[in-house]
MILUMTI-436014 format. One line per 2 residues: number of its first residue (from 1); for each residue x, y, z of C-alpha. Coordinates in nm, 3 decimals, padded with zeros to 5 digits. Layout:
<numis>
NUM = X Y Z | ...
</numis>
This chain:
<numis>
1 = 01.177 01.223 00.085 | 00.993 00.999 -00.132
3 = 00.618 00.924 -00.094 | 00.599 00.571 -00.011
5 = 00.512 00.423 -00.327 | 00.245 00.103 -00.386
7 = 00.474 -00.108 -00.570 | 00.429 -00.143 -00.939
9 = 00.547 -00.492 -01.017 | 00.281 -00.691 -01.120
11 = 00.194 -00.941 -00.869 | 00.132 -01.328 -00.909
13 = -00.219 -01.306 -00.821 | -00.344 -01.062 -01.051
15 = -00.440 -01.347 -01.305 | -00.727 -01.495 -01.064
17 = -00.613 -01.631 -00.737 | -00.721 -01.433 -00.423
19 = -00.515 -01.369 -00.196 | -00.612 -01.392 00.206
21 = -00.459 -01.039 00.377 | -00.471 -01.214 00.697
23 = -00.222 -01.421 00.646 | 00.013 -01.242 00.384
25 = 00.001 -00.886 00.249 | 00.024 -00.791 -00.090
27 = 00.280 -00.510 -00.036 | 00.593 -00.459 00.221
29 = 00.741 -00.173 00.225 | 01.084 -00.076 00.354
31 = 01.156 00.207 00.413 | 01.568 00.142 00.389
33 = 01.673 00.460 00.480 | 01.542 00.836 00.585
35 = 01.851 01.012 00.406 | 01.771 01.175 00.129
37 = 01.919 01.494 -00.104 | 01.527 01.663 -00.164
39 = 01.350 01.835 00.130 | 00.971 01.755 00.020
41 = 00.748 02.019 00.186 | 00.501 01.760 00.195
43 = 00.730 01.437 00.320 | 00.612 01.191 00.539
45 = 00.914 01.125 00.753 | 01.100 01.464 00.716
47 = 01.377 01.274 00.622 | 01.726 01.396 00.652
49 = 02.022 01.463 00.460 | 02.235 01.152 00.649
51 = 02.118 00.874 00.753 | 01.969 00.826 01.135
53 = 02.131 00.622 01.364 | 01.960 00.270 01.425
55 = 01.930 00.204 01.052 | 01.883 -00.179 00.969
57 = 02.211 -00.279 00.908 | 02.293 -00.515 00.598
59 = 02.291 -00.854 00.773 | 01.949 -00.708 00.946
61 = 01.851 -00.630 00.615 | 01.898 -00.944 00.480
63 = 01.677 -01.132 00.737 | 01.458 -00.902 00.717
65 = 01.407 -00.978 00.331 | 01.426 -01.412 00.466
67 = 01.120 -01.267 00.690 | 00.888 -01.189 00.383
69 = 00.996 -01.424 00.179 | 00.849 -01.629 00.522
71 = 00.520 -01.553 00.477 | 00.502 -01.800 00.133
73 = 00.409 -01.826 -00.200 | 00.219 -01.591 -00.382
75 = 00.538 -01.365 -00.199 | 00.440 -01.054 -00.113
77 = 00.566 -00.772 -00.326 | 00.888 -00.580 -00.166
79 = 00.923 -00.214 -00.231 | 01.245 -00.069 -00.059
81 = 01.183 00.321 -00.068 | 01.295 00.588 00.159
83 = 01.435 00.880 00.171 | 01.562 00.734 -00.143
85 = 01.675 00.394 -00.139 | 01.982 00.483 -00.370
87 = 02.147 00.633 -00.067 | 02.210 00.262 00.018
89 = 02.515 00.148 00.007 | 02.386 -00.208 00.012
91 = 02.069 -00.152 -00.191 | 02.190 -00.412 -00.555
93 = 02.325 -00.662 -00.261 | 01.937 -00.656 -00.078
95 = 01.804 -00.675 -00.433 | 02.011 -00.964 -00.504
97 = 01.900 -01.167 -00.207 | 01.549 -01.075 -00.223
99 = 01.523 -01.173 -00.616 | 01.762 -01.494 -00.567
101 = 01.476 -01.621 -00.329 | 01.129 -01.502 -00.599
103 = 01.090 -01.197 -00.410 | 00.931 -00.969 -00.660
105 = 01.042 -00.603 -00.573 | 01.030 -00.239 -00.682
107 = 01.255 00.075 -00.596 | 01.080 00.410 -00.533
109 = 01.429 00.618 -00.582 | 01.470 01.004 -00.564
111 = 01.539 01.228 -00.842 | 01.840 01.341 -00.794
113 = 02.206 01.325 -00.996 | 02.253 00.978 -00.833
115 = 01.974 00.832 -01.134 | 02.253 00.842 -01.401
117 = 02.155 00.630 -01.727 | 02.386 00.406 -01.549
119 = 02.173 00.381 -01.202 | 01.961 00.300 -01.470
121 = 02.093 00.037 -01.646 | 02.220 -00.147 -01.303
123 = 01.863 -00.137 -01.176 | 01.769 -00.315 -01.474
125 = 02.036 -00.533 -01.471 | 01.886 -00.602 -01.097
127 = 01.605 -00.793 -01.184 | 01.401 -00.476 -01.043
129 = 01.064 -00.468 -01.312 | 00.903 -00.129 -01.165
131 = 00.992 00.185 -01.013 | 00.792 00.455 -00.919
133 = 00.885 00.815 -00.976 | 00.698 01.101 -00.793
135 = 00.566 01.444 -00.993 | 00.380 01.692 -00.796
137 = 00.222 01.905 -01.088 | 00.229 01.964 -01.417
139 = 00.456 02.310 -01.445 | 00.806 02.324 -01.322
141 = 00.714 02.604 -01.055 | 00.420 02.359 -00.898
143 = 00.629 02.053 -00.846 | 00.961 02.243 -00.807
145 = 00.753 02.454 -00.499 | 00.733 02.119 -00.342
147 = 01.035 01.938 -00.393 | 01.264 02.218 -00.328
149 = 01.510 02.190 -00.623 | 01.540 02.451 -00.905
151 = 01.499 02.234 -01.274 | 01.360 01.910 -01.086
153 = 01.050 01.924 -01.297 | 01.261 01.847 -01.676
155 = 01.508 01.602 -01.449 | 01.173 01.429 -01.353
157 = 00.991 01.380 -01.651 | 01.328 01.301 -01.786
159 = 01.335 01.049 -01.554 | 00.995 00.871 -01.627
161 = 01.114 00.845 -01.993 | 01.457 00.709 -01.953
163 = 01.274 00.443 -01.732 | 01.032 00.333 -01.934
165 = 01.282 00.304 -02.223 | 01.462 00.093 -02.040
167 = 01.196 -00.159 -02.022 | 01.070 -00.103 -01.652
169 = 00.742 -00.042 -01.551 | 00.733 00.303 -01.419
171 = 00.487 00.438 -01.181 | 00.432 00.813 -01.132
173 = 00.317 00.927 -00.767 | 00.104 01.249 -00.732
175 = 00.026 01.389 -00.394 | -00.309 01.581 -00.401
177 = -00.295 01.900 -00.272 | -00.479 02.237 -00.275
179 = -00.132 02.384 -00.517 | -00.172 02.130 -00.782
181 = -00.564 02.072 -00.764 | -00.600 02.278 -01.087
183 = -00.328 02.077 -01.260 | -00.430 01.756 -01.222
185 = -00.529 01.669 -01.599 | -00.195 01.838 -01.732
187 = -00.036 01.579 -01.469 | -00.195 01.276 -01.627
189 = -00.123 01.403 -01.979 | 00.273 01.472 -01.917
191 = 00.246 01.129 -01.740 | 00.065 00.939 -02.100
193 = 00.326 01.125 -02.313 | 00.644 00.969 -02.093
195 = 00.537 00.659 -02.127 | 00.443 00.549 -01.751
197 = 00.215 00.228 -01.710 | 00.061 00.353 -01.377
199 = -00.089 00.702 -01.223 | -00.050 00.657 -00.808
201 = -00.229 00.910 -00.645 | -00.193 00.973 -00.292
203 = -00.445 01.213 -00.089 | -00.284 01.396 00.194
205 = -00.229 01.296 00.512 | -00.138 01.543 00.769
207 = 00.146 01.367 00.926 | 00.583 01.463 00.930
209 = 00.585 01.761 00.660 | 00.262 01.700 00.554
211 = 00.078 01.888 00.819 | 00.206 02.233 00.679
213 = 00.027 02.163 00.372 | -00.314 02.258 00.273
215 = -00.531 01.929 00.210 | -00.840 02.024 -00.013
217 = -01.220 01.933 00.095 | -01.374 01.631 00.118
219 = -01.681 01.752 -00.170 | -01.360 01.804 -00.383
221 = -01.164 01.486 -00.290 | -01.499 01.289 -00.454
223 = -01.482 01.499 -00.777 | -01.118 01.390 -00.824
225 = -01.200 01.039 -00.772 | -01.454 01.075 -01.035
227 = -01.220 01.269 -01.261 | -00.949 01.008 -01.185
229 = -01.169 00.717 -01.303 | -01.202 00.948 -01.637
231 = -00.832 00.961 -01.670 | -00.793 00.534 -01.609
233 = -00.984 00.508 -01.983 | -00.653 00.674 -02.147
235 = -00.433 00.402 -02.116 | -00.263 00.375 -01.753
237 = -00.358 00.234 -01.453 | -00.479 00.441 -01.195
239 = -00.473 00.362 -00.827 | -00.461 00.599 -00.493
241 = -00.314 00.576 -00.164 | -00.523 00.685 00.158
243 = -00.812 00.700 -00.062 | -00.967 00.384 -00.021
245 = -01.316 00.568 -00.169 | -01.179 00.557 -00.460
247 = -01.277 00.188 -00.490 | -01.622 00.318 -00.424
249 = -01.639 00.557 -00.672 | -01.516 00.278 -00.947
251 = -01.773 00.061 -00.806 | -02.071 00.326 -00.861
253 = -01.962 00.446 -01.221 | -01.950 00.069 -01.336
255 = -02.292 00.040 -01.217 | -02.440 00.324 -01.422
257 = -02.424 00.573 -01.171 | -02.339 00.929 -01.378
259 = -02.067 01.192 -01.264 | -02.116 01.456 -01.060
261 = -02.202 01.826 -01.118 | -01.977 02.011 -01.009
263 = -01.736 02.291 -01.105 | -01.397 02.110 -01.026
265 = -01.505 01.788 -01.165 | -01.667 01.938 -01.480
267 = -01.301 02.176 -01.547 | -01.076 01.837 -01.473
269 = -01.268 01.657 -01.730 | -01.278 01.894 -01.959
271 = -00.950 01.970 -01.938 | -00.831 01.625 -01.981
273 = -01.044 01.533 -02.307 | -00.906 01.873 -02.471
275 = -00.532 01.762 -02.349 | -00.547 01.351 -02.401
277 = -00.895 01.313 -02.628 | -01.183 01.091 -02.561
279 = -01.143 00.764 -02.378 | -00.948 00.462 -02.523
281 = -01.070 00.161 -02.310 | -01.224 00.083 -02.043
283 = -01.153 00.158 -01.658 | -00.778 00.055 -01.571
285 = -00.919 00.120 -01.181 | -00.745 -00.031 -00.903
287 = -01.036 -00.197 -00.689 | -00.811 -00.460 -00.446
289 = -00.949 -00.442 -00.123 | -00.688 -00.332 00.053
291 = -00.609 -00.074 00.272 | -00.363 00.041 00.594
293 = -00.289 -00.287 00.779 | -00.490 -00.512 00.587
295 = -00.217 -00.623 00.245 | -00.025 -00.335 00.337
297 = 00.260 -00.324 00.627 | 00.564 -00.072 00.642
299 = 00.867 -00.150 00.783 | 01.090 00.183 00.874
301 = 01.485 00.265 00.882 | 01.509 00.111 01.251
303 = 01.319 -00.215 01.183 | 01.000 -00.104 01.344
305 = 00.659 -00.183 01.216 | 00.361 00.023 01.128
307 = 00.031 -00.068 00.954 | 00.138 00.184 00.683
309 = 00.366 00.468 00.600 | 00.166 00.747 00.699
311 = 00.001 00.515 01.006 | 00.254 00.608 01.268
313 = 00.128 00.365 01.537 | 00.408 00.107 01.597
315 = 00.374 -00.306 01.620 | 00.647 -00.426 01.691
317 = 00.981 -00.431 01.531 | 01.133 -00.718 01.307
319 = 01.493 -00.746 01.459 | 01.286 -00.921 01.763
321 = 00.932 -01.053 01.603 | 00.878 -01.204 01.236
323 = 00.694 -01.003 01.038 | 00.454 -01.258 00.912
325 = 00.386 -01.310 01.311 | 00.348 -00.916 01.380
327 = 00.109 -00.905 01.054 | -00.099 -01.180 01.118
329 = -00.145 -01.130 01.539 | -00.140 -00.748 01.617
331 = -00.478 -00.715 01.740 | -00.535 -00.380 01.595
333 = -00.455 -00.496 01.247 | -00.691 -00.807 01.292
335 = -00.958 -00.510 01.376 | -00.873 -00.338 01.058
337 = -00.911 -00.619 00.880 | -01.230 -00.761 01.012
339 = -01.348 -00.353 00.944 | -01.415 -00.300 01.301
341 = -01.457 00.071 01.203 | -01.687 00.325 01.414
343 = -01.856 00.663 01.331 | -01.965 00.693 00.931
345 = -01.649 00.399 00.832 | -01.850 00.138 01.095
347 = -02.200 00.188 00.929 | -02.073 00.192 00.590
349 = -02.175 -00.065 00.332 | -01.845 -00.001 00.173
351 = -01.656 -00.099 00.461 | -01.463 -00.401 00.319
353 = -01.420 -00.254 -00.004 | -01.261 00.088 00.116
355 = -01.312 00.082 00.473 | -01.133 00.487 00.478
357 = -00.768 00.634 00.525 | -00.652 00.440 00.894
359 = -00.406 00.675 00.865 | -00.615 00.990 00.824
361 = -00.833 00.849 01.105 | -00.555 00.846 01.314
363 = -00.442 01.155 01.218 | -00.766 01.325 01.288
365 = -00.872 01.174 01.653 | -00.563 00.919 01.746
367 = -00.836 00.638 01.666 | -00.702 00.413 01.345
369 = -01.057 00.269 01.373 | -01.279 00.614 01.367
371 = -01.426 00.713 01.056 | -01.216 00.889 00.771
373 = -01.331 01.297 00.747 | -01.171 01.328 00.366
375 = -01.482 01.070 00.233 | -01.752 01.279 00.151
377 = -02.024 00.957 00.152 | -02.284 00.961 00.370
379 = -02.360 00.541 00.397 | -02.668 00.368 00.469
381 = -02.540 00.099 00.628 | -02.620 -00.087 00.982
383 = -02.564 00.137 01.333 | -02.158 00.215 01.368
385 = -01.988 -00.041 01.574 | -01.930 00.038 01.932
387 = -01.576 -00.092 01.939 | -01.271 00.151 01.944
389 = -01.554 00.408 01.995 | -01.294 00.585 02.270
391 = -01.016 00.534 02.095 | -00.798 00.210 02.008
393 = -00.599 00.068 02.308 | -00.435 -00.199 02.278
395 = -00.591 -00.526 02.534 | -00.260 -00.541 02.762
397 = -00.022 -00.844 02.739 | -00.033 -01.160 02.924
399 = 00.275 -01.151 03.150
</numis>
């Protein structure tokens, strides 16, 4: 199963204009199918090896791709992951229509034999300008421990090169964990020598597979944001996924604030000057604003809709409400988005700029709005808001 990948195309806005999340998102995701050949011990859907019944069929698909392309110009960017999206049948015919109307999109395909140099070719042949690739540590007995295939580590990194050859912008996904902590820097030096454009880090959250596998601390989640913002001076961008503190940390180091001390931040950095050499350039840090809910929605196999991928608190489902209309109206999104957060997230004066993991929140207490336990910040914000203090209901429907 693939970690749901932030899409790497670059998007129309990045030049200036702003865009408003309560009307459009930045990202869709779709996840097109669960099937896929890997068995990920730390997958969020514990996908399958066939595909589950109640799969958006191609005609679904289709208007489902009309229903983006709905919400208007700047058009959201469309990233049809999985399982692994090349166990689609239909996948180049749902490219086609989403390119034909502007759509920009990625893939976020599996490693497997299926990514022949002529998968290759026909994705770029698409009209598809990014994928994303995952790689879960920098030996072949880290990331082969997670993905569950013997020699997936030199088909990977493989991979990554072939891609970026071929002219697409590649984006590698890492999923922190307490196996790979150590090997973090090696990661982002195997990732500078293929030739990827973008570093996608995604901190664990508990949820499908996931919640066999050992997250690390929150003290040690803030040193690898630090060492993270180290590793965005060597030449790709770097950007995380339920780690909206991230955005923090960026903040604070652009303001003068120093690293830590610490003994995992000081070994990471270390490690990474000795492997890649002092910096290049600035920051490449991704700072948007966003987080679960607020320019981010996931759509899954069977059409329903969640705030995110690892969010599993449904909203409706597209084959009987637009998206734009579920996006813009679900009142728990319209919370997240006016950061009607409680505990540490509601007091925080960070809360539009990371405003915490909804997904970890939800994982922790079954509140989306409670405060995220990975972010090690203690704010000094105004008193927590009292709404969603016992947990987010939804206000009942008008008959």
């Amino acid at each position: 199963m693939r970690t749901t990948a932030t899409a790497t195309a670059t998007h129309p806005t990045t030049s200036g204009t702003r865009l408003d999340y309560g009307r459009r998102p930045m990202l869709v995701f779709w996840e097109t199918t669960r099937a896929c050949q890997l068995a990920c011990k730390h997958c969020r859907a514990s996908a399958t090896a066939q595909a589950l019944p109640g799969e958006l069929s191609t005609t679904e698909g289709r208007d489902l791709i009309d229903q983006v392309a709905g919400f208007g110009r700047p058009y959201p960017i469309l990233v049809l992951t999985g399982g692994d999206c090349l166990l689609r049948p239909d996948l180049f015919e749902l490219v086609a229509h989403a390119t034909g109307l502007g759509l920009p999109v990625a893939l976020a395909p599996s490693v497997t034999p299926a990514l022949t140099p002529q998968m290759i070719d026909r994705i770029v042949a698409s009209g598809v300008k990014a994928v994303s690739i995952s790689l879960d540590g920098a030996l072949a007995a880290t990331h082969e421990g997670v993905r569950g295939i013997p020699g997936h580590f030199a088909a990977t990194v493989q991979a990554i090169r072939a891609l970026a050859a071929a002219g697409l912008t590649v984006q590698v996904n890492t999923t922190v964990m307490r196996a790979n902590v150590a090997e973090l820097a090696d990661v982002a030096a195997v990732i500078g020598r293929a030739g990827a454009a973008i570093w996608e880090v995604f901190f664990l959250v508990q949820v499908g597979r996931g919640v066999a596998t050992e997250a690390v601390s929150p003290a040690e989640h803030e040193d690898i944001c630090h060492f993270l913002y180290d590793a965005s001076q060597h030449g790709f961008i770097v950007r995380t996924v339920e780690a909206p503190f991230f955005r923090r940390v960026v903040n604070r180091r652009l303001a003068g604030d120093p690293a830590p001390v610490s003994d995992l931040y000081d070994t990471l950095s270390t490690r990474l000057t000795t492997l890649m050499g002092p910096s290049i350039g600035r920051p490449r840090a991704h700072t948007a604003a966003t987080r679960d809910g607020k320019g981010i929605v996931f759509v899954a196999h069977d059409g329903e809709v969640y705030p995110a991928g690892f969010l599993p608190e449904p909203l409706g489902n597209v084959r009987t409400t637009p998206i734009a209309e579920i996006y813009r109206d679900n009142p728990l999104l319209r919370r997240i988005r006016a950061t009607d957060f409680t505990g540490r997230c509601g007091r925080c004066e960070y809360a539009d700029l990371c405003g915490g993991s909804r997904a970890r929140a939800f994982a922790a207490s079954g509140d989306p709005l409670g405060e995220d336990p990975a972010c090690a910040y203690q704010p000094s914000g105004s008193p927590a808001r009292t709404g969603g203090a016992q947990g987010w209901h939804e206000p009942p429907k008008t008959p």
